[in-house]
N, C-alpha and C positions, 0 to 999 in steps of 0.2 A: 403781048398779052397772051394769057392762054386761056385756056379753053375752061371756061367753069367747072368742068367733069373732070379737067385733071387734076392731078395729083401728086405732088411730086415723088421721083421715084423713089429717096430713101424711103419713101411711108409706103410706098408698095413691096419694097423688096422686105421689108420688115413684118409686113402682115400676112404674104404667103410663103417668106420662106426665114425659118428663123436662123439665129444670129452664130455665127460660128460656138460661143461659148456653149449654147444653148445646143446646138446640132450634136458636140459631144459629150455633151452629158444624156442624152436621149440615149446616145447609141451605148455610152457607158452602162446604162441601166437596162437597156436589152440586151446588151451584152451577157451583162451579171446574169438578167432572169434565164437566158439561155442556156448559160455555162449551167446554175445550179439546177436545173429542167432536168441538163441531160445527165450534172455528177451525179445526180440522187438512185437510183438506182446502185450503181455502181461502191458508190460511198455504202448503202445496206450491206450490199453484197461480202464487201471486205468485212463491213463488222460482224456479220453471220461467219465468215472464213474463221476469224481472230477467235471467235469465241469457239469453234470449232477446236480449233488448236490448241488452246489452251486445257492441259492437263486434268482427267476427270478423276473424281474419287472411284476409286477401286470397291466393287457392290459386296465384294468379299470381306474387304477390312474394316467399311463401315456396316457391315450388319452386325447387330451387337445379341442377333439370335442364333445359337449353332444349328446346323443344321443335326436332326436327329439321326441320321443314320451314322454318323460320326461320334456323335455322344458318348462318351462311356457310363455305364448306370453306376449310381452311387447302390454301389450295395453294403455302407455300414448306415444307411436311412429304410432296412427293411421294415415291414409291416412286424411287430412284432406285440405280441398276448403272452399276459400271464399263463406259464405253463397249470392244464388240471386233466381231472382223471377223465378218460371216456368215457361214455354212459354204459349202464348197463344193457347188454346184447344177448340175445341168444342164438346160437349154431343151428341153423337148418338146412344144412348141405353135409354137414359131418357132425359126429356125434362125438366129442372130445370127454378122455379120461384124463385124470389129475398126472399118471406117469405118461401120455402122449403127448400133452402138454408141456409138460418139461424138457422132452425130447424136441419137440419142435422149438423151440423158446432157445437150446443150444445150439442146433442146426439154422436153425435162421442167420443167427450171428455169426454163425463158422463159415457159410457161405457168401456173404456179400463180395461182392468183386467190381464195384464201382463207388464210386464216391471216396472220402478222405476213411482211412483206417482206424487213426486216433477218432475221426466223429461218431465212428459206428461203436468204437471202444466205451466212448462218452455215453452215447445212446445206450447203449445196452446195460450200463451202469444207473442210469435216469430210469430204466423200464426195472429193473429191479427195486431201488430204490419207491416206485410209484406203488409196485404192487406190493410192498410195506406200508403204504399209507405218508411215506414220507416227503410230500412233495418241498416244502424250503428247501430242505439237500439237496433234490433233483433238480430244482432249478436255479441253485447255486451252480450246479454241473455245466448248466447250459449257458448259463453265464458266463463261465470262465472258458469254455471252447469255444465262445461266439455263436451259439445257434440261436435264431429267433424260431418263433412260433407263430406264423399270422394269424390262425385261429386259436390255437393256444391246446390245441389236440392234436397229436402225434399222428393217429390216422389223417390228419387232413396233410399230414406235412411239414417236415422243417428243414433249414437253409441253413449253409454253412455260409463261412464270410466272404468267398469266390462264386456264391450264387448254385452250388449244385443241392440236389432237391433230394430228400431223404424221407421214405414212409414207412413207417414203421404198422404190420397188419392193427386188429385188434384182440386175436387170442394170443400175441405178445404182450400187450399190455394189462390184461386183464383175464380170470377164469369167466366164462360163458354162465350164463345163469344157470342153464341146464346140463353142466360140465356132472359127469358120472364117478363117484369115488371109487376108487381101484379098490375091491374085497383088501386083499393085499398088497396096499401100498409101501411096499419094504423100497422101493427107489432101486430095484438092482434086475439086470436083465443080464444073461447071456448072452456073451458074444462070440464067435471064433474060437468058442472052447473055453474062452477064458471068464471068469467070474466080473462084472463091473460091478460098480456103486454109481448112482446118478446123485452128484453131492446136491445140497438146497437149489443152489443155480440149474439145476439140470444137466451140470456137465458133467462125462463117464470118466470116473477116477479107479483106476485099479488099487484093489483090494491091499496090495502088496507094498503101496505108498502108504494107508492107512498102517500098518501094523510097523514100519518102519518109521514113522512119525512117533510111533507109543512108546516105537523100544528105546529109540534115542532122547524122549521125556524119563523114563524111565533112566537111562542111565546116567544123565545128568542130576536128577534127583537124586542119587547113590554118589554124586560126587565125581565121577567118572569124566564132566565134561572136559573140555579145552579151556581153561581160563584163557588164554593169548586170543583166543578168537571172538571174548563174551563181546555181545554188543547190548548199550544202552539203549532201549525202545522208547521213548516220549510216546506215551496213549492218550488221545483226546476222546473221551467219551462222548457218545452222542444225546445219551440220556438224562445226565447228571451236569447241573453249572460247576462242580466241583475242581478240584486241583489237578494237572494231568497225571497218569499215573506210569511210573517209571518202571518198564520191563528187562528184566537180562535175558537175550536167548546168545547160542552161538552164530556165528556168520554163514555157517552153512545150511542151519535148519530150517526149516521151510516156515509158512508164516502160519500153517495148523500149531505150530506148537506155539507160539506167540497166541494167538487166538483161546488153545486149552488153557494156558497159566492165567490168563489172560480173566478169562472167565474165574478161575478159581480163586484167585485175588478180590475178582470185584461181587463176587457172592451172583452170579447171573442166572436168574430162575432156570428151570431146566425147557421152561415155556420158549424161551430167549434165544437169541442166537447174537455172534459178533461176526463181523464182516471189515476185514481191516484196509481203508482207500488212504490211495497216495497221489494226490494233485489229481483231485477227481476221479481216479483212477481205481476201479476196486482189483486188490490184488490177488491173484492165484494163490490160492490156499495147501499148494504142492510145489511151491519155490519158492526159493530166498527173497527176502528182501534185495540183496544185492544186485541177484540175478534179473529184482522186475525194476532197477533203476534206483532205487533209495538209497539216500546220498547220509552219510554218518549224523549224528545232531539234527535231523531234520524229523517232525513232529507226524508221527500217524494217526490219521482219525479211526475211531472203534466205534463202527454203525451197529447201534444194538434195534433190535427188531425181534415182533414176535414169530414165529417160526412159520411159515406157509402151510407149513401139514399141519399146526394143530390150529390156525386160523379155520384152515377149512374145516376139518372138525367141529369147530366152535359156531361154524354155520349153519351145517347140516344141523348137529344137534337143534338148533333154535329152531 
């Protein structure tokens, strides 16, 4: 018989200590919790490595902003204004004459010694052209040499197409309000002994070009010229919509004698003057065509304009 308080022992060894299946599956799942306890760090770790590793974009190839000190400027997006006239100015530091004025206006241009040669060429052709009143021409000019104008006034500045900077004063552009007429403004001053003329432009043309320009008008009128040498002139008027008007001079004559016929053909007041440009270009009135570049069959324009001496004239008087 046993004891009412026992038990048997399969029912005790069942309730304090479980059953093998049971003993390994406990330890299997502490096992697990344990193992992943201690990978999980480690498992981070690597994936932070991997991500490490793998290749980053380059800050240089994807920025899709240049850096500025790299940049080159667009310089055919200048600031660019209608070219117009300066305002009127008057001189209070020097007291300018009509023949000082011309003097300087030559010398200006004969000096420059920076910037491009053909833009100063252009320039100086635009500043003539201006102080005729004829701005469309002038800034046909600057159109075809590429200058812009940000403000659209020559004193403030203008740019060629490489960015260099060009100012041209304002008693280049313009006579001063208070400019003094010369008693005798004959355009002609001693130099070195020798007699000049300061032609309309201001520049000193010896005496001796002049009379050697007349004789050889003159002796082509008598029939004397070279036929072998004659050249056809195509003249475009500046003041007339008309037909162009077809000149003969010789190949070697300067382009005053083109200009005299010129004039006497087209009946030009005596008020008037012609001034003959070639691709923007106004040409020396004491050398050939050939000599300034003019290419056979190719069309001259003839800029008629009233005279600067009897404009100013026309001033005072008023």
């Amino acid at each position: 018989m046993g004891c009412c308080n026992s038990r048997p022992a399969g029912d005790d060894v069942e309730s304090t200590n479980s059953s093998p299946s049971t003993l390994e599956t406990h330890h299997q799942s502490s096992s697990t919790r344990a193992i992943a306890h201690s990978a999980a760090p480690p498992s981070t770790s690597l994936r932070h490595t991997a991500r490490s590793l793998r290749p980053q974009p380059s800050l240089t190839t994807t920025s899709s902003t240049p850096r500025a000190s790299t940049a080159a400027p667009d310089l055919t997006d200048q600031p660019n204004a209608p070219l117009r006239q300066h305002r009127p100015w008057s001189s209070r530091k020097r007291k300018w004459t009509t023949s000082q004025l011309a003097r300087e206006r030559y010398e200006f241009f004969e000096t420059r010694v920076t910037g491009n040669a053909e833009i100063w060429a252009a320039l100086r052709t635009v500043t003539e052209l201006m102080r005729d009143g004829q701005l469309p021409t002038a800034q046909e000019i600057l159109n075809a040499a590429g200058i812009t104008l940000p403000t659209g006034d020559l004193v403030n500045g203008a740019y060629d197409l490489t960015g260099q900077l060009y100012k041209i004063p304002p008693e280049i552009l313009r006579d001063p309000e208070n400019v003094e007429i010369d008693q005798n403004d004959d355009r002609s001053s001693t130099i070195g002994g020798k007699t000049f003329a300061l032609n309309l432009e201001g520049k000193e043309v010896d005496d001796s070009d002049e009379d050697s320009d007349a004789a050889e008008l003159r002796r082509e009128e008598k029939g004397k010229g070279n036929e072998r040498d004659a050249l056809k002139i195509k003249c475009r008027l500046s003041d007339r919509g008309g037909p162009d008007v077809i000149m003969v001079i010789g190949r070697s004559q300067h382009v005053s004698v083109l200009i005299r016929k010129l004039a006497g053909q087209v009946n030009i007041p005596n008020g008037q003057r012609i001034r003959i440009a070639y691709l923007g270009k106004i040409m020396k009135e004491h050398e050939s065509l050939d000599s300034q570049g003019w290419r056979e069959g190719h069309v001259v324009n003839a800029l008629v304009s009233l005279r600067p001496d009897v404009g100013r004239i026309s001033s005072a008087g008023g």
